[in-house]
C-alpha positions in Angstrom: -32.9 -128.6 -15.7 -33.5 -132.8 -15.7 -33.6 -134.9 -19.0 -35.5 -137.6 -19.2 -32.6 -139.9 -19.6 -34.9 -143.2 -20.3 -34.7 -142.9 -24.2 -38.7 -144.6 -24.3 -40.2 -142.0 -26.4 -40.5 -141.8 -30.4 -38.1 -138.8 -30.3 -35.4 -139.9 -27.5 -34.5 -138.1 -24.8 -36.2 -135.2 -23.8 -33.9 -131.9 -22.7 -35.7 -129.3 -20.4 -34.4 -125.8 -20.5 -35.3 -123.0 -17.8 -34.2 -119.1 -18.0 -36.1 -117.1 -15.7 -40.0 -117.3 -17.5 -38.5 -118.7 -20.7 -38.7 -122.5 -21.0 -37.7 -125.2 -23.7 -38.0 -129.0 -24.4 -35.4 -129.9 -26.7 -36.0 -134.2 -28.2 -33.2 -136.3 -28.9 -34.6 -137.4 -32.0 -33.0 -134.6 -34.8 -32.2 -132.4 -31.9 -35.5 -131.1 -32.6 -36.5 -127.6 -30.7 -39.8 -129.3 -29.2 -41.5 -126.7 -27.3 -40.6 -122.9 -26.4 -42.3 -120.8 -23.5 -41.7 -117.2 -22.8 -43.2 -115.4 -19.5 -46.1 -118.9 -20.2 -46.7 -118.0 -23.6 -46.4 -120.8 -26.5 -44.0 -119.9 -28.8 -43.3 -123.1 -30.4 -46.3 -125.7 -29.7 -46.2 -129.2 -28.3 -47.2 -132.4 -29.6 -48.0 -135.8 -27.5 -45.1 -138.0 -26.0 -45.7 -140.6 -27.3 -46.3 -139.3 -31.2 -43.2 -139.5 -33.7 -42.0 -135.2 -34.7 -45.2 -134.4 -36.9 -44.6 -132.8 -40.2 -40.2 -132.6 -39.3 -41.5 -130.2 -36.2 -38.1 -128.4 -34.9 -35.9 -131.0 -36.7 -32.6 -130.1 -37.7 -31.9 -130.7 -41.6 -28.5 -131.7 -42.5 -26.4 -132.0 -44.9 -29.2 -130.7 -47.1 -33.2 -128.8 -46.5 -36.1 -129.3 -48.2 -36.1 -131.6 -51.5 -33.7 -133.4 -53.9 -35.4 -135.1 -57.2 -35.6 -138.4 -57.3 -32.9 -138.3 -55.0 -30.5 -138.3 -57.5 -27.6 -135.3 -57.7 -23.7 -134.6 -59.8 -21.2 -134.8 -58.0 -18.7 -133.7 -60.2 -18.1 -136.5 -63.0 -20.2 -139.0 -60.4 -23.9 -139.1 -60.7 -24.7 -140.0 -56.8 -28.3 -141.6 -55.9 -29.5 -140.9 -52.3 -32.4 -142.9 -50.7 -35.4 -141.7 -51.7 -36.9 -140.4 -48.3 -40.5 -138.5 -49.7 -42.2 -141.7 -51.2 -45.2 -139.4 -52.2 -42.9 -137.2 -54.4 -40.2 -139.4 -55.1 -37.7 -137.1 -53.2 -34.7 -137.3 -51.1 -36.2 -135.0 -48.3 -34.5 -133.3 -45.4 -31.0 -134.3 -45.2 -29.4 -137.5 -43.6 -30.3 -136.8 -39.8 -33.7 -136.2 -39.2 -34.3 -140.0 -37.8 -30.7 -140.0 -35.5 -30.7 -139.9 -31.8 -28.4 -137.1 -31.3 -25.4 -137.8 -28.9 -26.2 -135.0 -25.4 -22.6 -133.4 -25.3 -23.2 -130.3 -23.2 -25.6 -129.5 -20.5 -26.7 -126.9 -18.3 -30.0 -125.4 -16.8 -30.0 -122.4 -20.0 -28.6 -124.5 -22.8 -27.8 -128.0 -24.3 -25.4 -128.9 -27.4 -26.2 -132.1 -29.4 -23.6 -134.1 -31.8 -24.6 -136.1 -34.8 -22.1 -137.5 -37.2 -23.1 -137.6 -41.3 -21.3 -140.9 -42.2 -20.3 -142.2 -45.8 -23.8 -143.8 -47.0 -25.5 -144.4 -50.3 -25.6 -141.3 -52.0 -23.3 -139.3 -49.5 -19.5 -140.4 -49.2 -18.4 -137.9 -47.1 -17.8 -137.7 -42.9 -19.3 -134.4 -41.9 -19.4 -133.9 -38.1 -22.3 -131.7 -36.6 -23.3 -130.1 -33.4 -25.9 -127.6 -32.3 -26.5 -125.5 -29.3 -30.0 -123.8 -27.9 -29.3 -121.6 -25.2 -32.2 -119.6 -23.9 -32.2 -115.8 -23.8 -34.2 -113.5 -21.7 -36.9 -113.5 -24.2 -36.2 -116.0 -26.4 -33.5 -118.9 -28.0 -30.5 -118.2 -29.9 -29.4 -121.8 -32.3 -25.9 -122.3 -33.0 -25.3 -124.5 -35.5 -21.6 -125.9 -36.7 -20.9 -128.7 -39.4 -17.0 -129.9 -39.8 -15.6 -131.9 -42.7 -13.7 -134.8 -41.6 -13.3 -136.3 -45.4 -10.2 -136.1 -47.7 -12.1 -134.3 -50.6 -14.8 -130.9 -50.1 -17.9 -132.0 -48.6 -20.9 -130.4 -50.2 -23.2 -128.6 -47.4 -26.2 -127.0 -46.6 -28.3 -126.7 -43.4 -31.9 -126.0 -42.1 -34.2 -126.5 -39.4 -38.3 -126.6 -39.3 -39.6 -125.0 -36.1 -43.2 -124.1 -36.0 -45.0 -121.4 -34.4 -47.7 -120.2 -32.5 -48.8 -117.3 -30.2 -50.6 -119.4 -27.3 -54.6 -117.9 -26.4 -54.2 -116.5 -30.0 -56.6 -117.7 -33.2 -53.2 -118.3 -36.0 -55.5 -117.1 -38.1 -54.9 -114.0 -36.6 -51.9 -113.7 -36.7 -49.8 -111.9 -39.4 -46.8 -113.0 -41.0 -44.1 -111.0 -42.3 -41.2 -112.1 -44.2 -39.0 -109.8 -46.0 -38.9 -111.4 -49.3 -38.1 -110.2 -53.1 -38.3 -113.1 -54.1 -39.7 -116.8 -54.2 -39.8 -120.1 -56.1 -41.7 -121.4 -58.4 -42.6 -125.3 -58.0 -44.1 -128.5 -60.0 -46.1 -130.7 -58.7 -43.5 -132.2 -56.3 -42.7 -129.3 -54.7 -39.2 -128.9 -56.7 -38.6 -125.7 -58.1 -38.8 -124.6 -61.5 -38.3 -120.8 -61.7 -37.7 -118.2 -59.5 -39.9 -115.1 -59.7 -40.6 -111.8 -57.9 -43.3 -111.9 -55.3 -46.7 -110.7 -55.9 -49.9 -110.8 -54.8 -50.2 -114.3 -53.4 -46.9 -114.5 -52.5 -45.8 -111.0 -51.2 -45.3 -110.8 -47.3 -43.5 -108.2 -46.8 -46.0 -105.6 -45.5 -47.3 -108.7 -43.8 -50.4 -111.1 -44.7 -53.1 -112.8 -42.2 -53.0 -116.4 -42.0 -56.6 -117.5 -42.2 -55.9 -115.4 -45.6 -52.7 -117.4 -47.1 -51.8 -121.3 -48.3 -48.3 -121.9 -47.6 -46.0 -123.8 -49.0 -43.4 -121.4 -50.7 -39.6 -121.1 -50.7 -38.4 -117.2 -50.5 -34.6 -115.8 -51.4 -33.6 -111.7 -52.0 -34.3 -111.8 -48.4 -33.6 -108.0 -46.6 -31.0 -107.7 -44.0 -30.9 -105.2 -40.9 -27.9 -103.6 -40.4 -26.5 -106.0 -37.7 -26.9 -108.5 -40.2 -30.1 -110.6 -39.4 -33.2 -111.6 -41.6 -36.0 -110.8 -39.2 -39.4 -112.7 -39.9 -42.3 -111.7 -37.5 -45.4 -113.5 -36.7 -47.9 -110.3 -34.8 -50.6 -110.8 -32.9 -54.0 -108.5 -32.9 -52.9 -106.8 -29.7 -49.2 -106.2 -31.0 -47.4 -109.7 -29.3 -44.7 -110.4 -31.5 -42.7 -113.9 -32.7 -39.5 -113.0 -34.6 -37.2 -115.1 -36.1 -34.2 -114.0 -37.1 -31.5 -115.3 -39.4 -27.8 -114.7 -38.9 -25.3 -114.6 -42.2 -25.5 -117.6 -44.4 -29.1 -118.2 -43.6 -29.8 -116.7 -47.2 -33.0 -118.6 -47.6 -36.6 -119.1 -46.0 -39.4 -121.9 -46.4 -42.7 -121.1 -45.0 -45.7 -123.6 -44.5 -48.7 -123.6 -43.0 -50.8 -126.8 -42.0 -54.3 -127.7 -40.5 -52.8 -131.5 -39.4 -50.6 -130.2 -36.7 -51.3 -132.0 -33.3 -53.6 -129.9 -31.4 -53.9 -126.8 -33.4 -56.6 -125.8 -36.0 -53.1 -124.4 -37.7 -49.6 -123.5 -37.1 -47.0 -122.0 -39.3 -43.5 -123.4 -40.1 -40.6 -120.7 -40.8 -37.6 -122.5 -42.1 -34.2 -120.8 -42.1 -32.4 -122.5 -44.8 -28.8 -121.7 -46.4 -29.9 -123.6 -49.6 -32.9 -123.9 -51.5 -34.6 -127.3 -52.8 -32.2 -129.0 -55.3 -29.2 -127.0 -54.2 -27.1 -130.0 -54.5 -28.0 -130.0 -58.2 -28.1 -126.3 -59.0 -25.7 -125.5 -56.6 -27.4 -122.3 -55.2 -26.3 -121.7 -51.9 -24.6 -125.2 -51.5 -21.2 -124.9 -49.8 -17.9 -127.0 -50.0 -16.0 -127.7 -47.1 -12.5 -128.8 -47.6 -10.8 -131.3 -45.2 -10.7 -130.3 -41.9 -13.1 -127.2 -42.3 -15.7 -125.9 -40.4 -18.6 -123.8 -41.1 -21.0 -121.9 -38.2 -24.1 -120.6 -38.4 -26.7 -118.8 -36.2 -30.5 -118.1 -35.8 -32.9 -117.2 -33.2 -36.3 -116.2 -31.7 -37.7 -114.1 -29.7 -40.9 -112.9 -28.2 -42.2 -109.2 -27.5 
């Protein structure tokens, strides 16, 4: 399929994707999954051209998800200060890439890889290379995601991604979401975590909860594996339509939101596949080390039934 290789839009260059009845838009701008179709169906909903990625909307987060207090993290004997990125909460937010134009390195009609380099900045003295692939399926995406350390001493790591989701002709409310949780994080007042405890009423999805019924903003871990290996998080429709997302090994952890202020919909659902939780680089949960010259892959993917 064509890009639309005149980078004049907030998020770049726009990659269109075509398997049989299952379409994607993939944006330059933090190789963001923009838009998903299967057999016409919204998967993953749109937002206008000419609007900025609301709310980090399919971005990819790298070298770190979700939140990092006041930006500041050990690094072994060094106390390192990254730029605080979440004025509101006086966090480093997201990782380093969520604002780079990602380089297009592969392209075909079914899939696209994108390249982003993590250089030595404030806060960050390491040289991590990173690429990721979407390549449609016959009723879905799968994500491949690979980071390489091209520094003398261990990188620290950790990856996520922020797709939201929707059944298309369905009220969200509707729908019910099931993610198969033990446990989940407590937070403060900006959004950093201060316990972890296991899930109860408010919190417990795993025999599924309605959204009209649930407020969103929770960090899960104890998540169950199938047998083949993958976390499987389903969002089901009234007349049994299924999303699922499922996590491949290493994605050990799972954010889920919900907003009203997403463009066009009275409210969609983020579920985050992260191999970290907030503050991993200070706690160290989940946060990986890559020596020189290693790489590290991971996978996820969704699909629609």
């Amino acid at each position: 399929m064509p890009l639309d290789d005149v980078f004049d839009s907030p998020t770049g260059v726009q990659i269109h994707l075509r398997r049989g009845d299952v379409t994607a838009q993939i944006a330059q701008v933090a190789a963001s999954l923009r838009h998903l179709t299967v057999g016409g169906v919204e998967i993953v909903p749109p937002y206008p051209s000419d609007q900025p990625t609301p709310s980090c909307s399919g971005v990819v987060l790298a070298p770190w998800p979700n939140r990092i207090r006041d930006g500041v993290w050990q690094d072994g004997d060094i106390e390192r200060a990254l730029a605080v990125t979440e004025p509101k909460f006086r966090n480093a937010s997201h990782g380093l890439l969520r604002f780079t134009a990602y380089e297009i390195a592969e392209h075909t009609d079914e899939s696209v890889t994108l390249a982003a380099t993590v250089v030595p900045q404030t806060g960050y003295p390491y040289l991590v290379a990173t690429s990721v692939t979407y390549a449609l399926t016959d009723a879905g995406i799968d994500v491949t995601h690979t980071l390489t350390n091209h520094s003398v001493d261990p990188a620290p790591v950790a990856l996520g991604t922020h797709p939201f989701f929707v059944i298309g002709g369905v009220d969200a409310r509707e729908l019910v979401l099931r993610l198969p949780a033990e446990t989940y994080f407590e937070t403060d007042d900006r959004m950093l975590p201060v316990g972890e405890s296991p899930v109860a009423m408010g919190t417990d999805l795993r025999e599924g909860r309605r959204l009209g019924d649930v407020q969103l903003d929770t960090g899960y871990a104890n998540l169950h594996r199938d047998a083949d290996g993958f976390v499987r998080t389903t969002l089901t429709a009234p007349d049994g339509r299924a999303v699922t997302l499922q996590q491949g090994p290493g994605f050990d952890y799972t954010q889920a939101f919900t907003t009203v202020k997403y463009p066009g919909q009275p409210l969609a659902v983020a579920i985050e596949p992260m191999t970290a939780p907030a503050e991993a680089f200070n706690s160290g949960r989940g946060l990986r080390r890559l020596a020189e010259g290693e790489s590290w892959t991971l996978e996820w993917g969704i699909r629609f039934s």
